[in-house]
N, C-alpha and C positions, 0 to 999 in steps of 0.2 A: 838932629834938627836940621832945618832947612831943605832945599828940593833933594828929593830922591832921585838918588844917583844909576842913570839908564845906561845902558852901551848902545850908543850912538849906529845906527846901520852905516855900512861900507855903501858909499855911491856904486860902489861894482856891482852889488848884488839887486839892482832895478829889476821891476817885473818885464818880463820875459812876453814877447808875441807866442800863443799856442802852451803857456805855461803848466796853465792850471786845467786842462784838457783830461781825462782821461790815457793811459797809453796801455795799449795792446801789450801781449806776450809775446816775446821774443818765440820766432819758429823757431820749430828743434830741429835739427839736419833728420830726423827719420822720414818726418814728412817732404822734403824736401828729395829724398830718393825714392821716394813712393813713383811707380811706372806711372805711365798715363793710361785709361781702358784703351785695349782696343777699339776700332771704328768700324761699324757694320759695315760702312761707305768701302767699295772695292777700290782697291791701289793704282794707279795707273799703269803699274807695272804689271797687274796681273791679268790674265787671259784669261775668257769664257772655255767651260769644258764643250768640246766637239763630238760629234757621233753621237752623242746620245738620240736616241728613238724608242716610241711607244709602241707598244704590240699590240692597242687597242684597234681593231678596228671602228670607225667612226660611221660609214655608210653603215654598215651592217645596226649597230645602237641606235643610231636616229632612224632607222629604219621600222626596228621592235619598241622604239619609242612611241612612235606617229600610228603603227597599229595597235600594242597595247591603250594608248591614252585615251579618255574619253574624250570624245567631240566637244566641241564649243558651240553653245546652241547660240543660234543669228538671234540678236533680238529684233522685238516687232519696229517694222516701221512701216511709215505713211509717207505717199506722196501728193502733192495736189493738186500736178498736170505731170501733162507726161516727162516734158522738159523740166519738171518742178524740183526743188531742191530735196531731202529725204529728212527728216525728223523722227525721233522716237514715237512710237503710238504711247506709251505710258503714260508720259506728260502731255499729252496734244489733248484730253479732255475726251477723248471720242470712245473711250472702253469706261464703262460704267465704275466706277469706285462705290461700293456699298456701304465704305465705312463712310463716306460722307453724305447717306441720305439721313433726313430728319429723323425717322421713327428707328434708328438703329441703334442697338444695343435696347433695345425697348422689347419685353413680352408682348408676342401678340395676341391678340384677343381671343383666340380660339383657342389657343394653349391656356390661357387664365380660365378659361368658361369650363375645357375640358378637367384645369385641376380640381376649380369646383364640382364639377360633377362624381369625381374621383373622391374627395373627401366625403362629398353624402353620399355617397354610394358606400364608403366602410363605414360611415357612422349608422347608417341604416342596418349594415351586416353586422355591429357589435349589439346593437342594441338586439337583432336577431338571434343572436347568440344567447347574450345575457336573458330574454326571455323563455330561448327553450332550455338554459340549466336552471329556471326556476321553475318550470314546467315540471322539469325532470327530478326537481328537488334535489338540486346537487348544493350542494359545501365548499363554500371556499375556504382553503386555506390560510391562516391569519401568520402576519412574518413568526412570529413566535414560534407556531406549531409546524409552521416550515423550515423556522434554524432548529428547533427539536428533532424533526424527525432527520435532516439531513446528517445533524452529529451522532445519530442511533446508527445511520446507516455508514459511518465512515468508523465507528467502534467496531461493529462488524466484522466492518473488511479488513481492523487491523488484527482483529480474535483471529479471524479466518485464514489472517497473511501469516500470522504467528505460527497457525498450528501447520500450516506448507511449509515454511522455514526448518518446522522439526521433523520431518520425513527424512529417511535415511536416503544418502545418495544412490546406491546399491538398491534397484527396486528388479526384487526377482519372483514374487512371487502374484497371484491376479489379483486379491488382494487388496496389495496394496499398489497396486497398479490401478484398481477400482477407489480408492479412496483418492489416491492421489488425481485423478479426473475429476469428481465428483467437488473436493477442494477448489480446482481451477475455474470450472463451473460457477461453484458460487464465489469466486470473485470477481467473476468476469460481469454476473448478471448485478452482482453491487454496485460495481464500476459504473455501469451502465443505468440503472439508477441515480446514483449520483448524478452524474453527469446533465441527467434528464431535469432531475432537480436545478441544479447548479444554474443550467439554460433558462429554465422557466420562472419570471418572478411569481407571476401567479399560479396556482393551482388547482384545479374543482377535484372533489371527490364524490359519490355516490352515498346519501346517506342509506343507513342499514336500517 
């Protein structure tokens, strides 16, 4: 019962100027014996090396310099009297710039007129065409019957590559020196079918 009994603080131990601060770690003597870098900065004590000389020749270099190099081309200029000062011609107005006329970058008319004429002239030639294969009573071929026949013709050339593949290495005799041509042959003329196919979307045939 009664106040609670404190211990009274010592008047000595008052708060302190820089007390409650943070404090660094004490250096350790290793860092403390650590060298300093050396100084790129030359000593005063120390002397420039002497006698040294180059074995280049310099007249000779600038010499196959100034003739190998390409010349520097003068640019234009203008003057406006004789005693007159000298200015660039580029910027002075007086050489025509194209890219700054109105109709440029513009088709000109005779290029447009001649494309028209170019277009009816192959539309006239297809339509030519298309009349005399009806004339002719030609066939065209429908995509169908053109991916048909193109996969008959690459079965073919794989029948045909098969049966070269089994030819003996060893060809001694005419033979089979005659087959083996006759093989190459027709793959060569398949090949080339294909290919003719393969190029062309459309196709006419001759009916029979």
């Amino acid at each position: 019962m009664g106040p609670a009994k404190v211990e009274v603080p010592s008047p000595k131990n008052f708060l302190q100027k820089h007390s409650k601060e943070p404090k660094l770690p004490e250096r350790k003597k290793e860092q403390d014996s650590r060298k300093m870098p050396a100084l790129s900065v030359p000593r005063k004590t120390d002397h420039p090396l002497m006698g040294i000389q180059s074995k280049k020749n310099f007249i000779n270099a600038n010499a196959v310099a100034a003739i190998m190099g390409l010349a520097k081309k003068p640019q234009p200029i203008y003057v406006d009297r004789r005693q007159g000062d000298k200015h660039l011609l580029e910027t002075s107005g007086l050489v025509p710039k194209y890219v700054k006329k109105k109709d440029y970058g513009i088709i000109p008319k005779y290029v447009t007129q001649r494309n028209k004429e170019i277009k009816r002239a192959q539309k006239e030639h297809e339509a030519y065409v298309l009349e005399s294969l009806r004339k002719r009573a030609m066939k065209r071929l429908s995509d169908e019957e053109r991916s048909s026949l193109l996969q008959g013709l690459k079965k073919n050339w794989e029948e045909v590559h098969h049966e070269f593949q089994g030819l003996s290495v060893y060809i001694d005799t005419i033979p089979k020196k005659m087959h083996k041509e006759k093989l190459e042959s027709q793959m060569k003329q398949l090949e080339h079918d294909i290919d003719v196919i393969e190029k062309h979307e459309v196709i006419y045939i001759a009916n029979e």
